[in-house]
Every structure is written in C-alpha cells, then in structure tokens.
VOVEXVO-205626 format. One record per atom (N, C-alpha, C, O): x, y, z; residue in one letter. Coordinates in steps of 0.001 Angstrom, whole numbers, plus 524288, in hexadecimal, padded with zeros to 5 digits. Layout:
<rs>
XYZA ...
</rs>
This chain:
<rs>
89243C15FFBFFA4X 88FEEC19E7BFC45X 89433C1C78BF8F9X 8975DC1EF8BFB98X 894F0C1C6BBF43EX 896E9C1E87BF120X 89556C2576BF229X 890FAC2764BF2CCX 89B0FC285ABF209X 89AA0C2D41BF175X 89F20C300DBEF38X 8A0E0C342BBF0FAX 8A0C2C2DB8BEB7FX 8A3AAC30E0BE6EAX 89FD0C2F31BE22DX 89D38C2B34BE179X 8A05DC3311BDFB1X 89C36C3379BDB89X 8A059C301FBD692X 8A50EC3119BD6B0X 89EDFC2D70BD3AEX 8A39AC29F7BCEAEX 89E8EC276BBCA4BX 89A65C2575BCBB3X 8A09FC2841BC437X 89EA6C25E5BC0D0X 8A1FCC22C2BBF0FX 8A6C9C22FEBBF04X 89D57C1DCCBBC9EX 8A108C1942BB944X 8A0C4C1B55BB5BEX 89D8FC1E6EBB3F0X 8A530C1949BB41EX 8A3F4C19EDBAD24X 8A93BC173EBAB07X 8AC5FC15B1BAE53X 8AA9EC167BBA47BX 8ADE0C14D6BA3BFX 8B286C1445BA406X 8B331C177EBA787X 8B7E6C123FBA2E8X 8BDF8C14D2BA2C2X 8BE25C1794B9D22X 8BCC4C1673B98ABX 8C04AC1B50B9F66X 8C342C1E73B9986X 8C894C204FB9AB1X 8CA19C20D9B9F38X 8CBA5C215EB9659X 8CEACC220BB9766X 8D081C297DB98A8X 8CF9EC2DEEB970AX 8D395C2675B9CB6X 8D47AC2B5CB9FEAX 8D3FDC28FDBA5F0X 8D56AC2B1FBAA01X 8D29DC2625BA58FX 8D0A4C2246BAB9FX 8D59EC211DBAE51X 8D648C21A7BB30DX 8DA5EC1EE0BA9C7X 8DED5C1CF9BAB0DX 8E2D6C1CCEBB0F8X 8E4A8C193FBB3A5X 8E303C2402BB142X 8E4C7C25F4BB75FX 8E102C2500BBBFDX 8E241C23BEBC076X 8DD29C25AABBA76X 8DB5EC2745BC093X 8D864C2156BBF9DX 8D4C5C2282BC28DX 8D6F1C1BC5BBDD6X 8D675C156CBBDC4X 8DC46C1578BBFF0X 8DC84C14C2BC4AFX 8DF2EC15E6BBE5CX 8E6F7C1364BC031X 8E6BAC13CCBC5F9X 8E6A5C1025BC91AX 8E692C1B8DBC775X 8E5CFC1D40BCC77X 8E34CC1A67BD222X 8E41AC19ACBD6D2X 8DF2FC1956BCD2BX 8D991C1768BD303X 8D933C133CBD47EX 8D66FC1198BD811X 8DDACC0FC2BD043X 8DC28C0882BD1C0X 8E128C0822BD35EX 8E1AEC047EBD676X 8E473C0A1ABD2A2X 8EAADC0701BD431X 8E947C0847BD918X 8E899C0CD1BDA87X 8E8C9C0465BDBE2X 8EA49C0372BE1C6X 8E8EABFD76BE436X 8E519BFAABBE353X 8EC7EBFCC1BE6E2X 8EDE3BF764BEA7DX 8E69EBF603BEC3BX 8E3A6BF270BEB00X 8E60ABFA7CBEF53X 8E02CBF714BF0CBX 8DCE9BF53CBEB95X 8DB8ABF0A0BEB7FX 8DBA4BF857BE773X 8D83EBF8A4BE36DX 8DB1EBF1F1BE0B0X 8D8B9BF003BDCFDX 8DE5ABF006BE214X 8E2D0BEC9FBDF38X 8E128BE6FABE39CX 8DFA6BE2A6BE229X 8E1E4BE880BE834X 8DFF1BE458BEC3EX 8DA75BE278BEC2FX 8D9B6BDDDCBED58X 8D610BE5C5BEAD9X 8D0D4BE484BEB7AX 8CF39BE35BBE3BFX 8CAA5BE241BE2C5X 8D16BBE38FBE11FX 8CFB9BE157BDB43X 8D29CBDE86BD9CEX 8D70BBDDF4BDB93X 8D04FBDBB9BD598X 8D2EDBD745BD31AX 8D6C1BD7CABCEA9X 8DB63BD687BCE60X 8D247BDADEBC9E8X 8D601BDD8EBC63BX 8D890BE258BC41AX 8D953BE39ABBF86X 8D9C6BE4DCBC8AEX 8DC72BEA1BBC84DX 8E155BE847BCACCX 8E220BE644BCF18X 8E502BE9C3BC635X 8EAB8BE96BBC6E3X 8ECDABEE85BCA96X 8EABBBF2AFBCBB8X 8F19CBEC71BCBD5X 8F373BEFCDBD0EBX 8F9DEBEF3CBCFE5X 8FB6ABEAB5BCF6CX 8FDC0BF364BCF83X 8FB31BF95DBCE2AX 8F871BFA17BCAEDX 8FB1ABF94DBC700X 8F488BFB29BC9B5X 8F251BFE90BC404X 8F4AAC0179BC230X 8F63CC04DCBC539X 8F5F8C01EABBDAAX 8FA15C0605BBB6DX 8F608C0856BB68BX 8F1ECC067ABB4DFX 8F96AC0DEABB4C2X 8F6EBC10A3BB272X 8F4C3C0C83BAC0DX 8F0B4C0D4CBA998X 8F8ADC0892BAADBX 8F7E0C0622BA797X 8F2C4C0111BA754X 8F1E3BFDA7BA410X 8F0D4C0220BAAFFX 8EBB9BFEB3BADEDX 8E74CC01D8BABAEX 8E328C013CBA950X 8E946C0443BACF7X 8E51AC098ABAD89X 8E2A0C08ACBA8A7X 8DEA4C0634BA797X 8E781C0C97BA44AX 8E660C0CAFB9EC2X 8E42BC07D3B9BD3X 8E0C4C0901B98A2X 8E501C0406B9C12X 8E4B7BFDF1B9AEFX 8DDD2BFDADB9C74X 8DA16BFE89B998CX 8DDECBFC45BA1B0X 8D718BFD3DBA4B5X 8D425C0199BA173X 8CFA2C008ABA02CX 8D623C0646B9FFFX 8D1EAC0B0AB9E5FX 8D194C089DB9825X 8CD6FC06B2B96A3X 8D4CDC08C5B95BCX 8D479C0645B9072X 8D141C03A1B8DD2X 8CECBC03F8B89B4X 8D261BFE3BB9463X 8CECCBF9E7B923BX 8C898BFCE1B92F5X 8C533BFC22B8FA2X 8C7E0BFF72B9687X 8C2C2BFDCBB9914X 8C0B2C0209B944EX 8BC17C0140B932AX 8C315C061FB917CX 8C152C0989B8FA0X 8C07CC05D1B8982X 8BC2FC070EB87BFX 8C28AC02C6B86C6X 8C168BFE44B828EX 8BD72BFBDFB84BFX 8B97DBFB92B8208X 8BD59BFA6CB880DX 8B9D4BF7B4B88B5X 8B420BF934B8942X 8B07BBF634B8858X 8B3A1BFEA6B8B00X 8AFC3C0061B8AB6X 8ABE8C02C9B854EX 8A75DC0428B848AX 8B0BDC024CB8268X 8AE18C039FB7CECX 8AA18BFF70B7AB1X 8A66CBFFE5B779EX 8ACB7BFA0BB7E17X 8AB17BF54AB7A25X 8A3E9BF500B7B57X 8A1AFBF5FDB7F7DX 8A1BABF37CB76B3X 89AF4BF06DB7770X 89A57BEE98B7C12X 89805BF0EEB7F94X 89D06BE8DEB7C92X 89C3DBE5ECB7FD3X 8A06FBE6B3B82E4X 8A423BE558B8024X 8A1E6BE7F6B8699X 8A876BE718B8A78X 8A81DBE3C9B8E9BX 8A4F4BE392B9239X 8AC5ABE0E2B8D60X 8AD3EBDE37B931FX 8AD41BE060B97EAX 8AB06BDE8CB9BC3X 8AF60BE3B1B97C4X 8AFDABE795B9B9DX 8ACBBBECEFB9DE6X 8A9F3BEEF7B9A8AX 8ACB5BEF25BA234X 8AA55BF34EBA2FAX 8AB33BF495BA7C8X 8A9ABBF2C9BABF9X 8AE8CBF8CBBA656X 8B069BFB4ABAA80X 8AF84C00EFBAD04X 8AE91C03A2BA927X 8AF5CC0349BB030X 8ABF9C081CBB342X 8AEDAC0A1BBB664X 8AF89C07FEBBAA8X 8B0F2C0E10BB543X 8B42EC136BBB807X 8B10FC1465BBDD6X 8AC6DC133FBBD43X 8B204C15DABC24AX 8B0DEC18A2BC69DX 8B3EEC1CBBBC5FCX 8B88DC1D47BC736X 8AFFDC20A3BC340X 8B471C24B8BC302X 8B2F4C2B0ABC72FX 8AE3CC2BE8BC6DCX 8B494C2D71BC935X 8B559C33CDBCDFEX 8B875C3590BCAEAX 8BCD4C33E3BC9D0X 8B63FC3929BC954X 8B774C3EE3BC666X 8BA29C3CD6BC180X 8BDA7C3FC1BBFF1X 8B980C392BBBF21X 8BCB6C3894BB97BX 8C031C332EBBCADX 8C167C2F9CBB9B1X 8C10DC32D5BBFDEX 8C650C2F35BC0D9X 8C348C2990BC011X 8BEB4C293FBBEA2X 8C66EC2566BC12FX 8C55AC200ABC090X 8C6DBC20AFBC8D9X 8CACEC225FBCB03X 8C1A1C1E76BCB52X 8C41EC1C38BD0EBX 8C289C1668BD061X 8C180C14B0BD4C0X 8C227C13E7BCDC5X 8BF9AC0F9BBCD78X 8BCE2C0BAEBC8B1X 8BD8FC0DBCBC465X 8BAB4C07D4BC86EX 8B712C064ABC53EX 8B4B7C01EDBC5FCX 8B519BFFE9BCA55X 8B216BFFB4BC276X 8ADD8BFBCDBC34AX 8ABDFBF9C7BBDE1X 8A966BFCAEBBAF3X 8AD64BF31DBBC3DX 8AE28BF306BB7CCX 8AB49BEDD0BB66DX 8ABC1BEAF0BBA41X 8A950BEC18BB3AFX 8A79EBE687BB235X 8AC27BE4F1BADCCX 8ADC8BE7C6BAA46X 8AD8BBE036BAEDFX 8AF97BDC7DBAC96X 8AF1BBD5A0BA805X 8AF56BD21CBAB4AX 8AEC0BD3DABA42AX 8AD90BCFE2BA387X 8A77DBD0AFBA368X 8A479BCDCFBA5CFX 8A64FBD3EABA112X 89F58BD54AB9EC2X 89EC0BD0F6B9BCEX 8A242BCF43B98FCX 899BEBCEAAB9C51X 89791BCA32B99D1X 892E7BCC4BB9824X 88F1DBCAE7B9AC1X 89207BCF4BB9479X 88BAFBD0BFB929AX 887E1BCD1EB9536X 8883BBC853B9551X 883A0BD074B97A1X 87E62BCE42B9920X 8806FBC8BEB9DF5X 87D73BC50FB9EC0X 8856ABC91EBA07EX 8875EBC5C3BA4AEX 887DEBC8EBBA9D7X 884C3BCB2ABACBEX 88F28BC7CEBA9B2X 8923EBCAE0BACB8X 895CCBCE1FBABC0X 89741BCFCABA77CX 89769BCF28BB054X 89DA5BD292BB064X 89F7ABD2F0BB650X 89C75BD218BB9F6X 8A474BD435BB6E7X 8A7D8BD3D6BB9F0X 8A913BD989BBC63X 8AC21BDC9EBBA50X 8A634BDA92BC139X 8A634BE0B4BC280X 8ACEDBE1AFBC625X 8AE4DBDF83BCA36X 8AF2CBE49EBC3B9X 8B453BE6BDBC678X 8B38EBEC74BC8E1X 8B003BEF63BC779X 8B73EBEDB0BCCA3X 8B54EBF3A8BCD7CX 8BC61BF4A3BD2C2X 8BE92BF16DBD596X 8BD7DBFA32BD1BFX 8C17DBFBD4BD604X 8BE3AC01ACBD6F9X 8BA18C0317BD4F6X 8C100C03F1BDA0EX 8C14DC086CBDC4DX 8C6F4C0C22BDD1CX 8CAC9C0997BDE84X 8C79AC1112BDC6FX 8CBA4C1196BE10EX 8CBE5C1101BE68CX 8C80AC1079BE95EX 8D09BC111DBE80FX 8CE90C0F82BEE63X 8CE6DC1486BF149X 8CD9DC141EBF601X 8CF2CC19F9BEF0DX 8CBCBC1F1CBF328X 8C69FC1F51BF2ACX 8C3EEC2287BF509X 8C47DC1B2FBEEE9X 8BDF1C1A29BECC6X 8BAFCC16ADBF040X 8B65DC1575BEFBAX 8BE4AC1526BF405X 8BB8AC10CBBF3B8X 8B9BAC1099BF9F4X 8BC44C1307BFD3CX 8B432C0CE3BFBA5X 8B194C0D4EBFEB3X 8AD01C11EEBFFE5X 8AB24C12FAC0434X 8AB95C14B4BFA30X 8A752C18F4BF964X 8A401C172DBF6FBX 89FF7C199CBF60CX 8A548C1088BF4B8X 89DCAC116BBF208X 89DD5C0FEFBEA06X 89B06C0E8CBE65FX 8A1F8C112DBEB1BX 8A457C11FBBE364X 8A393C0D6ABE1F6X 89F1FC0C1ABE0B6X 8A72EC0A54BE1D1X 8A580C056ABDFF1X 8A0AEC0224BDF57X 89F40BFF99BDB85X 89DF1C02E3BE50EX 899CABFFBABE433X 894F5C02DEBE063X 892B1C00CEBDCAFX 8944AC071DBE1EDX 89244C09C9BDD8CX 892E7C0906BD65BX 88F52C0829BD344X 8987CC09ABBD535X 89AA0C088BBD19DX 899A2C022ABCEFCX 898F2C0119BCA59X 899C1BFFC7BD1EFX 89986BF843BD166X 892E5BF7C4BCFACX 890AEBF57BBCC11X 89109BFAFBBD400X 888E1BFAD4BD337X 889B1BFDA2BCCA1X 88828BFADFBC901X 88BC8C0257BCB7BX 889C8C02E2BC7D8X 88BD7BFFBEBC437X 8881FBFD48BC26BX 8908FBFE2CBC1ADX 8926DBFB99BBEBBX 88EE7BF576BBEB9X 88E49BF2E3BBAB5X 88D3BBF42ABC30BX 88B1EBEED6BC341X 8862DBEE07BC1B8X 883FABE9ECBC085X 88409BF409BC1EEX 87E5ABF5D9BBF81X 87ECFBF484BB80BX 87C86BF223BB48BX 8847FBF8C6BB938X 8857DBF71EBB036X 88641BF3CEBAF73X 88721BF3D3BAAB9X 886C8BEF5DBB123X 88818BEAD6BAEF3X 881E6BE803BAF9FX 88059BE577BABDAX 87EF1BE862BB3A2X 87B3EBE52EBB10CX 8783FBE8C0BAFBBX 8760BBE6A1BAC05X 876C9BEC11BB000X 87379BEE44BAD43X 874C7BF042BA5F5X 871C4BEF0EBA268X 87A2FBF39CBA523X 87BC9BF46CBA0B9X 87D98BF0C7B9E67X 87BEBBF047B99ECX 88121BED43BA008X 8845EBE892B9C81X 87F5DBE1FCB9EDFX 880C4BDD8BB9DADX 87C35BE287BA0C3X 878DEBE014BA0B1X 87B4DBDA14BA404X 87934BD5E7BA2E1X 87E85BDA2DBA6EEX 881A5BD5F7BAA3DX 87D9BBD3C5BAD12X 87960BD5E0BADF6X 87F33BCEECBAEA5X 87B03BCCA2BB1EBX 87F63BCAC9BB69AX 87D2BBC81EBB9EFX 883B6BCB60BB769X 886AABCA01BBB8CX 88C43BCF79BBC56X 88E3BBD286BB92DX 88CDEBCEC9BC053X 892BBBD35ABC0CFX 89424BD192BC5B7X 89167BD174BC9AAX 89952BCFF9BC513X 89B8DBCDD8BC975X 8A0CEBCF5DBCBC1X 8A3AEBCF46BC7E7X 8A3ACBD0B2BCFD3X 8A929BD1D8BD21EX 8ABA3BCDABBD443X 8A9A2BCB35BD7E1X 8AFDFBCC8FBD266X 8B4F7BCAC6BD6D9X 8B771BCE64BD998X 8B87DBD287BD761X 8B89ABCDC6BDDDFX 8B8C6BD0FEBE1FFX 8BDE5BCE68BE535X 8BDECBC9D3BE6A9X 8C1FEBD1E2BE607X 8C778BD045BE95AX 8C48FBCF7EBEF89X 8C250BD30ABF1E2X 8C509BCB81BF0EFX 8C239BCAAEBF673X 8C348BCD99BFA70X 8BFB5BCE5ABFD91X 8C8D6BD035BFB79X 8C8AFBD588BFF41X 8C6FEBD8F0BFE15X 8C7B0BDC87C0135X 8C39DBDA61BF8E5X 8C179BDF6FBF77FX 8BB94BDEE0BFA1DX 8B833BDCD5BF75EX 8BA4CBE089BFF0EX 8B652BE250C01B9X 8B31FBE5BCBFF77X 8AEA0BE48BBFE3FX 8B4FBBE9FBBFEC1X 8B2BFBEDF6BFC4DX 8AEB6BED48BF6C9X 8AA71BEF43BF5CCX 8B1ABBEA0EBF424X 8AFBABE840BEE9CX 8ACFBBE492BF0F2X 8A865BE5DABF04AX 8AD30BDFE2BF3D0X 8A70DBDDDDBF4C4X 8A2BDBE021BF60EX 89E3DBDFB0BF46AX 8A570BE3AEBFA88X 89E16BE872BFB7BX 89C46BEA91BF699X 897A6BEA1ABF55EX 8A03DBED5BBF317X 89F38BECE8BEDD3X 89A60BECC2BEB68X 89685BEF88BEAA4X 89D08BE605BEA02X 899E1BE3E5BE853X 8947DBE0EBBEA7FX 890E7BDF6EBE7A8X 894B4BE06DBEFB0X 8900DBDF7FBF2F4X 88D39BE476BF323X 888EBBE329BF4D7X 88D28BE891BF27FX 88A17BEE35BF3CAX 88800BEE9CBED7EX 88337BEF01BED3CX 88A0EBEE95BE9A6X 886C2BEC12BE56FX 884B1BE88EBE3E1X 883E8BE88EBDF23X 8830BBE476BE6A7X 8802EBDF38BE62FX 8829EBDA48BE420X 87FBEBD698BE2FFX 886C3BDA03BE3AAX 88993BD5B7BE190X 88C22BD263BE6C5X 88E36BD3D6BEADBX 88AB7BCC6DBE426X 88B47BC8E3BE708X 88E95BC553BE7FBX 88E79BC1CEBE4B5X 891ACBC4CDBEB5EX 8965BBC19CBEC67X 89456BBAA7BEAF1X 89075BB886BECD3X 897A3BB88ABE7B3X 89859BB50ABE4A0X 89AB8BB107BE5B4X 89924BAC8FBE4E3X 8A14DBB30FBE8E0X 8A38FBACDCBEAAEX 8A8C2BAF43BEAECX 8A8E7BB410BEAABX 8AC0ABAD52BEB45X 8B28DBAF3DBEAD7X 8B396BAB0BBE6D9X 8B18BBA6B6BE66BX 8B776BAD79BE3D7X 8BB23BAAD1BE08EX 8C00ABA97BBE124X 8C27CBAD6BBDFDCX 8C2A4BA69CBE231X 8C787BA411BE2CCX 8CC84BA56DBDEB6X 8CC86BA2CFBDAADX 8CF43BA7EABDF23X 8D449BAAC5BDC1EX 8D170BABD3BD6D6X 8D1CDBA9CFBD27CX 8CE1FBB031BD91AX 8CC24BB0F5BD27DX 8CE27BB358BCF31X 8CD72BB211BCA9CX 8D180BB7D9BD099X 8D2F8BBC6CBCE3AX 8D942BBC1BBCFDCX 8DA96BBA10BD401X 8DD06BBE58BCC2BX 8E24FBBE39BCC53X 8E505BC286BCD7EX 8E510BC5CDBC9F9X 8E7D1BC3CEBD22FX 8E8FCBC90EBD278X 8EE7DBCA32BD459X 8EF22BC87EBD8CCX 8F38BBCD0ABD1F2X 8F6F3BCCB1BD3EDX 8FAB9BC6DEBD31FX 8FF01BC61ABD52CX 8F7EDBC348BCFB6X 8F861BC0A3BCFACX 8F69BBBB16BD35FX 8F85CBB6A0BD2F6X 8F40CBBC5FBD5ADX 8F2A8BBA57BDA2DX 8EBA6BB93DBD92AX 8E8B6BBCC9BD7C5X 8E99BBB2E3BDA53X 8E43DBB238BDAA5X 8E1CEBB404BDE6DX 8E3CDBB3F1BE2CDX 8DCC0BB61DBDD86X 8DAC4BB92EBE0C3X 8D4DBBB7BFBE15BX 8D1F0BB788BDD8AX 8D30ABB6A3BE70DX 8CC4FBB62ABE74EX 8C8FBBBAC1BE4BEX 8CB01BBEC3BE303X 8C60DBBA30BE4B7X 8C193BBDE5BE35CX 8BBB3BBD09BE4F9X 8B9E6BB8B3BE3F2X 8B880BC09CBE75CX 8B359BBF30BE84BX 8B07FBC27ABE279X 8B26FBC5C3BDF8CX 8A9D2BBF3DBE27AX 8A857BBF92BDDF7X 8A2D5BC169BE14EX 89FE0BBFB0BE4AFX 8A39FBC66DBDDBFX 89C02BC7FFBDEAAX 8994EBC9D8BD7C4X 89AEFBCB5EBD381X 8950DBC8A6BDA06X 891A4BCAC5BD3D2X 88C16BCB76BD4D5X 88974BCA5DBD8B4X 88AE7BCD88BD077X 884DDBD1A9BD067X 88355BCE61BCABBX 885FFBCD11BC6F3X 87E73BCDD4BCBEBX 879F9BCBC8BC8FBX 8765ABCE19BC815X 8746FBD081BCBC7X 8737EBCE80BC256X 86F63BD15CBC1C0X 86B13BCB7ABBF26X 8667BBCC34BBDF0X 
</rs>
C-alpha cells in the first residue's frame, strides 16, 4: 500500500539537484540497466534538458514522469521508443529510502494507463535486470506478463547483460 502521497508530472528545470541526489547510488545502479553510476550533476542537467525538449515536441519519442514529494524528484517512470498507435518501452527507478511502500507500482499503473489510453499504445513492455525482484512484483501487481529472458541483451559497465522481458497488452 502506498502511503506517501507523490504527483507525476513532468521534468523542469530545477529538478537537476534533488534527480542527481536520489539516483546516484550503487543499488539504484545494480538493479537498472540504463542509469549510469556515479551520476553526476552533469547527468542530471543533460537528462532534465533532454526530457524538458522533448516534451515540447507534437509527437515525442519520449515521455518521461517525475515522482515527485514536496517539489523534489524521488524517482520516475518513463516510456521510451513511442511508436504511435503501437508501443513503448516502460523504464522506471526510485530512491532507495522510497522504496518497498507502494510508489512505483502505483506510479507504473498510472503511467501504463497514459500510454494506452492517452498516446493510444497497444503494447508496453520492460526489460528487467534479473536480480531485480522487486521490479518483477512490479510489474506482475500491474498485470504485465513475463515473456522469456533475453540473452546479453543490454550492455552495462561494459559488460553483456541478461534481461527478463514483461509486457501489457491492450
């Protein structure tokens, strides 16, 4: 059960400190694929930038969603690789004093709601670091369905890396 109260909403800038703050860390780095480690403040700015261009655009590839407590960034939840009237590629972190209350999966239901319902998707799917437990209940507590494992799908550290695959269908 979720019991901190948090709205999505977009990045703007000003996000910079407290996005740097909440993701640089080893665990948040061990359980995802594409969050660099350290995160540095120059991540930050770069990430808010983009996501804030991008949000101007008609159509965007992208779409990304703040978890934000009291103004701060603890988190987010983002679609990737939007295919009008298809798919997209659901990403999402937390901080880790956030985590195990409920946030995410909440956060993932609603974002997974805008995509098919607002951007009109007919698929949304995760790769998932296979020790991330947490992110499979995840994504199993919102209805998405485990798919198969993938074999060095993702590159990290330099290093090939498995990945399991779940997705939601409308």
């Amino acid at each position: 059960m979720n019991d901190i109260d948090f709205t999505l909403r977009p990045f703007r800038k000003g996000d910079e400190p407290s996005l740097a703050a909440n993701i640089n860390s080893r665990k948040i780095d061990r359980y995802t694929i594409n969050i660099p480690y350290p995160y540095k403040p120059e991540n930050a700015r770069q990430w808010v930038a983009l996501n804030v261009k991008e949000d101007r655009k008609k159509l965007p590839g992208m779409r990304n969603f703040v978890i934000d407590v009291e103004g701060k960034v603890i988190g987010s939840v983002g679609l990737s690789g939007i295919r009008t009237a298809h798919r997209a590629e659901i990403g999402y972190w937390l901080a880790t004093k956030y985590w195990g209350r409920g946030i995410t999966t909440a956060a993932v239901e609603m974002v997974t709601a805008y995509a098919f319902k607002e951007l009109g998707l007919r698929r949304v799917y995760a790769y998932v670091v296979p020790a991330n437990k947490a992110s499979v209940g995840v994504l199993k507590n919102c209805g998405y369905e485990y798919e198969g494992l993938i074999r060095k799908h993702s590159m990290k550290h330099g290093k090939p890396h498995d990945v399991l695959l779940f997705a939601k269908t409308r």
